[in-house]
C-alpha positions as CSV (number, residue, x, y, z in Angstrom):
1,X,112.0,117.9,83.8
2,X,111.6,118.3,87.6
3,X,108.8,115.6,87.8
4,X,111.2,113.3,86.1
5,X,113.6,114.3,87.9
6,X,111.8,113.2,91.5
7,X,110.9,110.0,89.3
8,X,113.9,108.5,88.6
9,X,117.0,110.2,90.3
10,X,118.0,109.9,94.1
11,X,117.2,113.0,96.3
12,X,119.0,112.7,100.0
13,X,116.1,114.9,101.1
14,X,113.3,112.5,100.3
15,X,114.4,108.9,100.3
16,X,112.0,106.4,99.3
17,X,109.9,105.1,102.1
18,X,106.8,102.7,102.5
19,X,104.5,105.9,103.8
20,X,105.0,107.8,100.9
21,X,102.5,108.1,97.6
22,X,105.5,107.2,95.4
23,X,106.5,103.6,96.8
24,X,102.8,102.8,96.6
25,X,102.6,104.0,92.7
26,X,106.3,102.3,92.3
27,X,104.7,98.9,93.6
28,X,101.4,99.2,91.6
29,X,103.5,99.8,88.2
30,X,106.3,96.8,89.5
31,X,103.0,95.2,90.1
32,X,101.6,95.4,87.0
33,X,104.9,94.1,84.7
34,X,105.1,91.2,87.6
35,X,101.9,90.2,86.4
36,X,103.4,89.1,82.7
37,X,106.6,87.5,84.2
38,X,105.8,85.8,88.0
39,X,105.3,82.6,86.1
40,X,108.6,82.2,84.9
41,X,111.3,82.3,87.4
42,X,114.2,83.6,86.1
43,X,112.8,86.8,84.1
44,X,110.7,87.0,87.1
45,X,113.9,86.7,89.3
46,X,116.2,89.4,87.1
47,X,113.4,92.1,86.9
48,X,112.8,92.0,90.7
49,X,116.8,92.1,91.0
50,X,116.7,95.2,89.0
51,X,113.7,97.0,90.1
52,X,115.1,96.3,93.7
53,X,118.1,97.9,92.6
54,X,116.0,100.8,91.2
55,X,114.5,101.2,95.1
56,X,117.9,100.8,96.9
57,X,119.0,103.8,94.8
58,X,116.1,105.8,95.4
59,X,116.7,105.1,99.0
60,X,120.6,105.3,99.3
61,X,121.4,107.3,96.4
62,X,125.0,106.3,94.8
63,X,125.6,103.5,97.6
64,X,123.7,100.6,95.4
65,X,127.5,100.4,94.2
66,X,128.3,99.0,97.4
67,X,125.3,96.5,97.4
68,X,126.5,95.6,94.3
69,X,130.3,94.9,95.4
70,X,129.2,92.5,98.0
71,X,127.0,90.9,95.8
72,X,129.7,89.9,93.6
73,X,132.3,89.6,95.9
74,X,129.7,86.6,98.2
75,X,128.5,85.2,95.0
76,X,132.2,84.0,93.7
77,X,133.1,83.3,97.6
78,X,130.3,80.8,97.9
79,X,131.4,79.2,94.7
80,X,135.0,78.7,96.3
81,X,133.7,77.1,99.4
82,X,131.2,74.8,97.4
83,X,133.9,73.6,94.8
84,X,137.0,73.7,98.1
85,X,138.2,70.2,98.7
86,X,139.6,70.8,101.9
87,X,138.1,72.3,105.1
88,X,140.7,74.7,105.7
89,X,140.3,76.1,102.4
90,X,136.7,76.6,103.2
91,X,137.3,78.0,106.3
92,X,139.6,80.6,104.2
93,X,136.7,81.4,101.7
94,X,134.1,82.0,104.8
95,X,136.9,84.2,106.7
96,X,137.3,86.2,103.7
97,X,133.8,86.6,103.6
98,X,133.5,87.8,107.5
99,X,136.3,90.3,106.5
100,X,135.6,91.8,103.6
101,X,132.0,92.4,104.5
102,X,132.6,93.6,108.3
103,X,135.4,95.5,107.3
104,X,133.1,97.6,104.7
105,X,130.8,97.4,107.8
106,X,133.3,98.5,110.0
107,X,134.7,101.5,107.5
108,X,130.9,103.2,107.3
109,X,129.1,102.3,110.5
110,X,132.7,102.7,112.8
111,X,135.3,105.1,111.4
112,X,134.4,108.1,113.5
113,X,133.8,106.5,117.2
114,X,137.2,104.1,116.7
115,X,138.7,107.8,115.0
116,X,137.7,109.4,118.4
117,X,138.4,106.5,120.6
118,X,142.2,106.5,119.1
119,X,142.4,110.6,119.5
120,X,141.4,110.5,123.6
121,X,143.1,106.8,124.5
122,X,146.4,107.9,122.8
123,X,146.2,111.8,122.7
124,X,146.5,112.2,119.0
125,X,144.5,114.4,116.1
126,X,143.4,112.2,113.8
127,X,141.2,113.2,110.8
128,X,138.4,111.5,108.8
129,X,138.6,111.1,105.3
130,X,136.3,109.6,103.1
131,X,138.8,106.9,101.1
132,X,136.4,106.1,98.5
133,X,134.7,109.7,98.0
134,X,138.5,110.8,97.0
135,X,139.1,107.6,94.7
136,X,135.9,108.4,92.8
137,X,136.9,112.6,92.5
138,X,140.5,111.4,91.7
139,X,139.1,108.8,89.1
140,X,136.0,110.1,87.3
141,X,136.4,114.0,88.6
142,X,133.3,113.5,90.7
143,X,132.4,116.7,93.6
144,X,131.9,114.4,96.4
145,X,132.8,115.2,100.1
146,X,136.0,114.0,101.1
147,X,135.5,115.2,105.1
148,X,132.3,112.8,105.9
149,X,131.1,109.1,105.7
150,X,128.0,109.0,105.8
151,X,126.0,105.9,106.2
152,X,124.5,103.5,103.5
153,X,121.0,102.6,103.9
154,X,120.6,98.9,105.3
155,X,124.2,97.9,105.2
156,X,123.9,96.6,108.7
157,X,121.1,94.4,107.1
158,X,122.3,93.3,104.1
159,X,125.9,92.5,105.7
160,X,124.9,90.2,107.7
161,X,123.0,88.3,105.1
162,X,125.8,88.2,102.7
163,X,127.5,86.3,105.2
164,X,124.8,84.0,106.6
165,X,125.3,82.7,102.6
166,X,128.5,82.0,103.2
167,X,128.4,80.6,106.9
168,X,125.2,78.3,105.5
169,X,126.9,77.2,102.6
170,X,130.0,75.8,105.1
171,X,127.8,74.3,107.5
172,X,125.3,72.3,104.9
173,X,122.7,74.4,105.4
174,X,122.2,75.1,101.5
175,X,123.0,71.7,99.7
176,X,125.0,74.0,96.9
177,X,125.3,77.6,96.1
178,X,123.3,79.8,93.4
179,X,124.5,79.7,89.7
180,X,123.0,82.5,89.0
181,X,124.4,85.8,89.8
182,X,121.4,87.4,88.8
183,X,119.0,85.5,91.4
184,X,122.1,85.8,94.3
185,X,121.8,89.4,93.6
186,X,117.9,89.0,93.7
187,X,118.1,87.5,97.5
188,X,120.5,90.1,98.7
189,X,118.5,93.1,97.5
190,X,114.8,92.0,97.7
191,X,113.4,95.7,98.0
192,X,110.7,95.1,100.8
193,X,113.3,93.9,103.1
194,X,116.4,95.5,102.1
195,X,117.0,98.6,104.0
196,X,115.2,97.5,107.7
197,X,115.0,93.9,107.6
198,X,113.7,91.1,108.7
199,X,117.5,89.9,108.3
200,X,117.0,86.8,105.8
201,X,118.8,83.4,106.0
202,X,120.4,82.3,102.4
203,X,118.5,78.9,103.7
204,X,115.5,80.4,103.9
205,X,114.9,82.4,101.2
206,X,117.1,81.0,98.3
207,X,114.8,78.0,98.2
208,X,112.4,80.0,97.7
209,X,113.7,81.3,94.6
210,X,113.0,78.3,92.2
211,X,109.2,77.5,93.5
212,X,106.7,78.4,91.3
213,X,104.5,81.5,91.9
214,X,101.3,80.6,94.8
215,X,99.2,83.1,96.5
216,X,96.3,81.7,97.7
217,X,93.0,84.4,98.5
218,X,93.6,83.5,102.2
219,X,97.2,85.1,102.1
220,X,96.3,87.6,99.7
221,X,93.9,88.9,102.1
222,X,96.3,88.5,104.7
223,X,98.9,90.7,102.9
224,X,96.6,93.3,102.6
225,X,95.9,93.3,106.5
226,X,99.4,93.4,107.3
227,X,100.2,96.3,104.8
228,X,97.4,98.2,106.7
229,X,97.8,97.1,109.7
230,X,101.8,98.4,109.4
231,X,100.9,101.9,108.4
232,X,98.5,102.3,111.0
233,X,101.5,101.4,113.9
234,X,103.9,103.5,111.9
235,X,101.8,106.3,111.0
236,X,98.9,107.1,112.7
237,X,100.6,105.9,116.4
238,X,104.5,106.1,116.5
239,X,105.0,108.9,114.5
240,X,102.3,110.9,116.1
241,X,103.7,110.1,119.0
242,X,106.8,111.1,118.5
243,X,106.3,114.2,116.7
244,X,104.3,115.7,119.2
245,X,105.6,114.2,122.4
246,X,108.9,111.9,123.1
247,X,111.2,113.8,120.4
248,X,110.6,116.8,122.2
249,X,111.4,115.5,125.9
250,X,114.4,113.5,124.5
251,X,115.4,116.6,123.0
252,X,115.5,118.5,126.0
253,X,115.0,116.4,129.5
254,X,116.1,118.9,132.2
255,X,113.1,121.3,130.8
256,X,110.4,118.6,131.6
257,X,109.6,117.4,134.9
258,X,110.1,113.6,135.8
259,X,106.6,112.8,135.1
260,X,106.9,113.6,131.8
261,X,110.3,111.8,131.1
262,X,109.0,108.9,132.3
263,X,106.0,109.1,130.3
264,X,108.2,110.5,127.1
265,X,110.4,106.9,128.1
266,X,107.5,104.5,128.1
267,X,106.1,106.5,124.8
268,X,109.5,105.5,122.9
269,X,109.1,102.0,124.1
270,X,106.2,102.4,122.2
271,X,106.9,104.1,119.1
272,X,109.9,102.4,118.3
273,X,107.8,99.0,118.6
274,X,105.1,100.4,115.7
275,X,107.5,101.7,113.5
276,X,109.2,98.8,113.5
277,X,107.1,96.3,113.6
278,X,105.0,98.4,111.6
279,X,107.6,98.2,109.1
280,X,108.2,94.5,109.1
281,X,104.2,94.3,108.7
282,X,104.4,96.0,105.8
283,X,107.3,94.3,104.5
284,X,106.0,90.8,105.0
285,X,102.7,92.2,103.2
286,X,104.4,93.1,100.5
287,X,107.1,90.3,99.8
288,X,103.9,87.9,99.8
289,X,101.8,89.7,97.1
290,X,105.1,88.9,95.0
291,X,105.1,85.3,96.3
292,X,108.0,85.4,98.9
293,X,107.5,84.3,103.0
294,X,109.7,86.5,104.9
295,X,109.8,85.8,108.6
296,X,108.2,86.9,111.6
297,X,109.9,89.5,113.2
298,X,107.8,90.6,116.1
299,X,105.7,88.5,118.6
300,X,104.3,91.5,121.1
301,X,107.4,91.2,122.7
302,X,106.3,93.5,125.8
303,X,104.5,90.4,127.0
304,X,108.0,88.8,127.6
305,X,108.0,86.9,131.4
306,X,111.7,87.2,131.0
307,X,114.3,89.2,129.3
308,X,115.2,85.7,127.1
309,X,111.4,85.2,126.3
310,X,111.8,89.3,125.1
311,X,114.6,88.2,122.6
312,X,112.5,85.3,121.5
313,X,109.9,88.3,120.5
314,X,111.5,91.1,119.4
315,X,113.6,91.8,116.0
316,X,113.6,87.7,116.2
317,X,115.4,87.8,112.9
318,X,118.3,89.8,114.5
319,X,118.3,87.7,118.0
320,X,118.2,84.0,116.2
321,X,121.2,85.5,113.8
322,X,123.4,86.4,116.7
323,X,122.3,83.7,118.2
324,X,123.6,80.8,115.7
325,X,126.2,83.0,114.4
326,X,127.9,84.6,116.9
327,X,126.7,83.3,120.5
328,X,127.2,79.7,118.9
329,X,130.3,80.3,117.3
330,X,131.6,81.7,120.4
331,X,131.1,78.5,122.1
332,X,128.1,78.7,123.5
333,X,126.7,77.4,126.2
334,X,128.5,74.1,125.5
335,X,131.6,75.3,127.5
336,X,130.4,75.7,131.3
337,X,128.5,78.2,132.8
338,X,130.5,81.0,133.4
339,X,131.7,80.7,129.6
340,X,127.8,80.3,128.7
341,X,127.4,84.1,130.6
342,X,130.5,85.5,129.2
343,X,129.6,84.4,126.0
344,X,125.9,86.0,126.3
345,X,127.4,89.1,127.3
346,X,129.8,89.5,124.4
347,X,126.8,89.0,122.1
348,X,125.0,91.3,123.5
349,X,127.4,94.0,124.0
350,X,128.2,93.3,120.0
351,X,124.6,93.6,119.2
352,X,124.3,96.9,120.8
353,X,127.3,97.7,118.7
354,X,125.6,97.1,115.7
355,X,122.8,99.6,116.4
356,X,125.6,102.3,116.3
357,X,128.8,103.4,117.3
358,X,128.4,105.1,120.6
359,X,129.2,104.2,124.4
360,X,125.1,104.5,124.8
361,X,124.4,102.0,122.4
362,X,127.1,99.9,124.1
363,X,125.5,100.2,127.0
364,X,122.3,99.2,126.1
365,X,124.2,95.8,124.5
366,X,125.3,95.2,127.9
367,X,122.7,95.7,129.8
368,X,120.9,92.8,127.9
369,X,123.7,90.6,128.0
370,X,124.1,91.4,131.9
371,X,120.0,90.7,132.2
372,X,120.2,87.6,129.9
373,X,123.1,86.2,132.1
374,X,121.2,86.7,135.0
375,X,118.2,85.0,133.7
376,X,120.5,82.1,132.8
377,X,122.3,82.0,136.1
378,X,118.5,82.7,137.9
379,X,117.1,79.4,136.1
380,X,120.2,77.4,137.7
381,X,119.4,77.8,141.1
382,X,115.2,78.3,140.9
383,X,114.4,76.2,137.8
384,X,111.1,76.8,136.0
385,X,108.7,74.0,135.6
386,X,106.7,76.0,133.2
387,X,103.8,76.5,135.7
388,X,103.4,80.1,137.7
389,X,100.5,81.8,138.6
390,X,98.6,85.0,137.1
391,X,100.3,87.1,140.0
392,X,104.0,85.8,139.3
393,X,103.5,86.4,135.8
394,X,102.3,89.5,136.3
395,X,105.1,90.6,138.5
396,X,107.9,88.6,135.7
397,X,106.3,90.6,133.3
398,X,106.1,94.2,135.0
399,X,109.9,93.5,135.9
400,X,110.8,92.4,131.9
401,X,108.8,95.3,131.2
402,X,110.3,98.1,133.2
403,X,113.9,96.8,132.4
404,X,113.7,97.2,128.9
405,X,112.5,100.5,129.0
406,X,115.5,101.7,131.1
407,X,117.8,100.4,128.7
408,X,115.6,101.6,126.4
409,X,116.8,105.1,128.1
410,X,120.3,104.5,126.8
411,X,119.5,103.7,123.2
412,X,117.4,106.9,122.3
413,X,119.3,109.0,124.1
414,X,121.3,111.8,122.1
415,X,124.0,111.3,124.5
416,X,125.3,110.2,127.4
417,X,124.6,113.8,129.0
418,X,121.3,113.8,128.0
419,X,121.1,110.3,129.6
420,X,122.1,111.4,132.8
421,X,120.0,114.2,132.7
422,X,116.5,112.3,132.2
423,X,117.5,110.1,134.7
424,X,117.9,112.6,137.4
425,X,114.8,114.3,136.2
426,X,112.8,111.0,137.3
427,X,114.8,110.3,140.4
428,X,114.9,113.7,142.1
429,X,112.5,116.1,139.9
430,X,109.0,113.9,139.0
431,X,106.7,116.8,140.4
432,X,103.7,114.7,141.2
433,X,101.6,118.0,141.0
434,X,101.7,118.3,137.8
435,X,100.5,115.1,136.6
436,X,97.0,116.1,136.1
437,X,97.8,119.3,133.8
438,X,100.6,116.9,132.0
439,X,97.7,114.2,131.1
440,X,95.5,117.0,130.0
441,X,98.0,119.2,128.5
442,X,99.1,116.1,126.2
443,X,95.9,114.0,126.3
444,X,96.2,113.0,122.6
445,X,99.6,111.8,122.6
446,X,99.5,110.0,125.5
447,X,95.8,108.4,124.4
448,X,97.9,107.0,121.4
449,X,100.1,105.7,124.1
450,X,97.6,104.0,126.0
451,X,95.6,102.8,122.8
452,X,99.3,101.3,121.2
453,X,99.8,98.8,124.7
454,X,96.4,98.2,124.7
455,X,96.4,96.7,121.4
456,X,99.8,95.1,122.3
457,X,98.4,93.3,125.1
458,X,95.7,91.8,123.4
459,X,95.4,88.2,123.6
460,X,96.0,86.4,120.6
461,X,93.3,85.1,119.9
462,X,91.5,88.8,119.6
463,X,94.1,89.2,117.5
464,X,93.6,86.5,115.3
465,X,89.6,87.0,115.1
466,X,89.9,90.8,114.2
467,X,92.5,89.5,111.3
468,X,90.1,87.0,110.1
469,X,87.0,89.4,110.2
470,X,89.3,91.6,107.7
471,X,89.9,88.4,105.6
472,X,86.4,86.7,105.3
473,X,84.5,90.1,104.3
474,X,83.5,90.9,101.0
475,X,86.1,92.6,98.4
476,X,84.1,95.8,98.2
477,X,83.8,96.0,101.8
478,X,87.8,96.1,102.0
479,X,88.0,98.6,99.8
480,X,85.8,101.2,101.7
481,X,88.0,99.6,105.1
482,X,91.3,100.2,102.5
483,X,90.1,103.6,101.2
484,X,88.8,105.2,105.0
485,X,92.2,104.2,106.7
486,X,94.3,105.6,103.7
487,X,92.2,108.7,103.6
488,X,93.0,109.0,107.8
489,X,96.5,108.6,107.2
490,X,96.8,110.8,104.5
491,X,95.3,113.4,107.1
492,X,97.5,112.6,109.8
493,X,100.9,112.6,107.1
494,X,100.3,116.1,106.2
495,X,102.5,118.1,108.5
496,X,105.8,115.6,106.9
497,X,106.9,112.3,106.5
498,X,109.4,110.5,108.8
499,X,111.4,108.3,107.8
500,X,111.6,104.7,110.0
501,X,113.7,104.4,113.1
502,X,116.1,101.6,112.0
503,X,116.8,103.2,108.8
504,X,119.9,105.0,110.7
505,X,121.1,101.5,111.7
């Protein structure tokens, strides 16, 4: 009963996750079924729907209610909009739509920091309660907590693209909405993107819906190097690394020197480019063995010459969102320049916001949205004609480099305290002399390090020719290259599984 138990009910201590056995014998069995229905759409369309359902649960528990609420609550307000003969009453349908999903948003992600906020600004003692945790023990006698809210799995994700549905639908970006509930409800819970992104556009994806099933061996291949290639970053270097080096500085920074926070700084910078990354890898792998495109999330964005050209590279599905849906909507740069910069900044300090509620997180928001200004107002008076040489690029990029790992400071921070506390350890306690017994003392961690920007930097075209070595050799020889890197990883996940870093956001 136990082993059926782990099968097919929700455990809060072991969510389901792309490094575990279980997703891997979850996709070859979903795999196998897919093989019988990928030629026709709409049975191949409901059983992803539900099986994707089936993986949210296992990852979120009793929260796949709340996937399912917005589902149906976007699906009928994208009908309004479509059949709405006036623009105002469009405009209604997409406010609701804004609302309803923020303010669920807003309820989960929020409560607590505006609950605290309120308390200090105004002196008062207000409590948390959990509003829907009581409705379900008043209603159906359930035992959950009343005194906690805790946090579905990929709300921030799927929020956002309930509402790009709506927004696109407004605009003319999809010529007319989906009929079907079932395959609405198939785009906003497609498992391999569901709980960390790549955020997906409605005009993106829904197309994609009614093609017929094409995987050529090229991107079959390609699939498979991706899937690997993600579960290298994630296991064998960021969580390595952070195991046995950056959580332990971060945890405590005034009992390290300031060599070692700035190495434990630049080793997050990092680690929380593989697991990410390494997680869209694997989610792109994965959505194209079922036929899907999903879209590029990462372009080494520590190359970036500029912190605009970093936004251009990294979590590119998050920056182009605020960008066309937010920064856009807030006027962009179409009203003057000091409106352009103010307008930056606000979308920004919202998109720090949306990693989490807390001043550091904040922070962070603004310190892009200050640094993206600046670039702005920088190109006004020394404008780029596109043409620099290998020393000013350098330099660009050392300074892109260097700035996102301060704010980078901010953002993995516990606190604000702890904040301030690595930061003076750098400034006023680096103790040069012990650099040497540091490098040796952690030599394996900080190899990783070293080994992760190495590959980073690569040029593309390395990149590419390593990728197309993969591709163009013979099946049994990837499945001695498949087999030795899942046998390493399997040494190296031993001591515990971790889940992936966005999953909190």
């Amino acid at each position: 009963m136990n082993f059926l138990s782990d099968i097919f009910f929700y455990n809060p201590e072991k969510p389901l996750l792309f490094t575990q056995l279980y997703f891997w014998v979850f996709l070859a069995v979903l795999m196998l079924f897919y093989s019988f229905l990928y030629k026709k759409n709409p049975l191949r369309n409901a059983y992803l729907f539900v099986l994707s359902l089936f993986f949210y649960y296992k990852s979120g528990g009793y929260f796949f209610s709340l996937l399912i609420f917005s589902t149906l609550v976007d699906f009928y307000i994208g009908q309004g909009i479509y059949h709405a003969n006036k623009k105002s009453i469009k405009k209604l349908f997409v406010a609701l739509s804004i609302t309803v999903n923020l303010s669920l948003l807003a309820y989960f992600k929020y409560a607590y920091f505006f609950t605290k906020s309120i308390n200090q600004i105004f002196g008062l003692n207000l409590e948390i309660q959990n509003a829907l945790a009581l409705w379900s023990n008043n209603l159906f006698s359930s035992g959950f907590d009343v005194s906690s809210i805790i946090l579905p799995v990929g709300i921030s994700f799927y929020t956002f693209q309930t509402i790009s549905y709506s927004i696109d639908l407004y605009r003319g970006k999809l010529e007319k909405p989906v009929n079907s509930i079932i395959d609405f409800g198939f785009y906003v819970s497609f498992f391999p993107q569901l709980v960390a992104g790549p955020i997906v556009r409605a005009s993106e994806f829904i197309p994609q819906l009614y093609k017929k099933y094409e995987l050529s061996k090229a991107e079959f291949n390609t699939a498979i190097f991706l899937i690997l290639n993600g579960l290298i970053k994630k296991v064998l270097i960021s969580d390595y690394i952070s195991v046995n080096f950056v959580d332990r500085i971060f945890a405590s920074p005034e009992m390290y020197s300031g060599f070692e926070n700035l190495l434990a700084v630049y080793g997050y910078g990092i680690q929380i480019y593989c697991d990410f990354s390494g997680y869209t890898d694997i989610a792109i792998g994965v959505a194209l063995l079922l036929g899907f495109r999903l879209p590029l999330n990462f372009n080494s964005p520590y190359k970036a010459v500029n912190i605009t050209d970093f936004w251009r590279r990294w979590h590119i599905s998050l920056s182009s969102w605020l960008r066309d849906y937010l920064y856009i909507s807030l006027g962009g740069n179409r009203k003057g320049k000091i409106r352009t910069y103010i307008n930056l900044f606000i979308t920004m300090l919202l998109g720090g916001l949306w990693h989490g509620a807390a001043i550091r997180f904040i922070i962070w928001g603004a310190l892009h949205g200050v640094g993206l200004a600046f670039h702005k107002m920088w190109l006004q008076f020394f404008p780029s004609n596109g043409k620099s040489g290998w020393f000013s690029r350098f330099i660009s990029i050392f300074i892109t480099f260097h700035f996102v790992h301060f704010a980078w400071i901010f953002f993995r921070a516990s606190d604000m305290s702890a904040v301030g506390l690595m930061l003076n350890q750098i400034a006023f306690d680096f103790r040069p002399e012990l650099i040497f017994s540091v490098l040796t003392g952690y030599w394996r961690p900080i190899l990783l390090m070293f080994i992760g920007f190495a590959i980073h930097w690569l040029p593309v075209g390395t990149k590419d020719f390593y990728k197309e070595q993969f591709i163009r050799i013979p099946a049994w020889a990837k499945v001695g290259v498949t087999t030795i890197i899942v046998f390493g990883l399997y040494q190296v996940t031993s001591a515990g599984v971790q889940a992936f870093i966005y999953f909190q956001f």
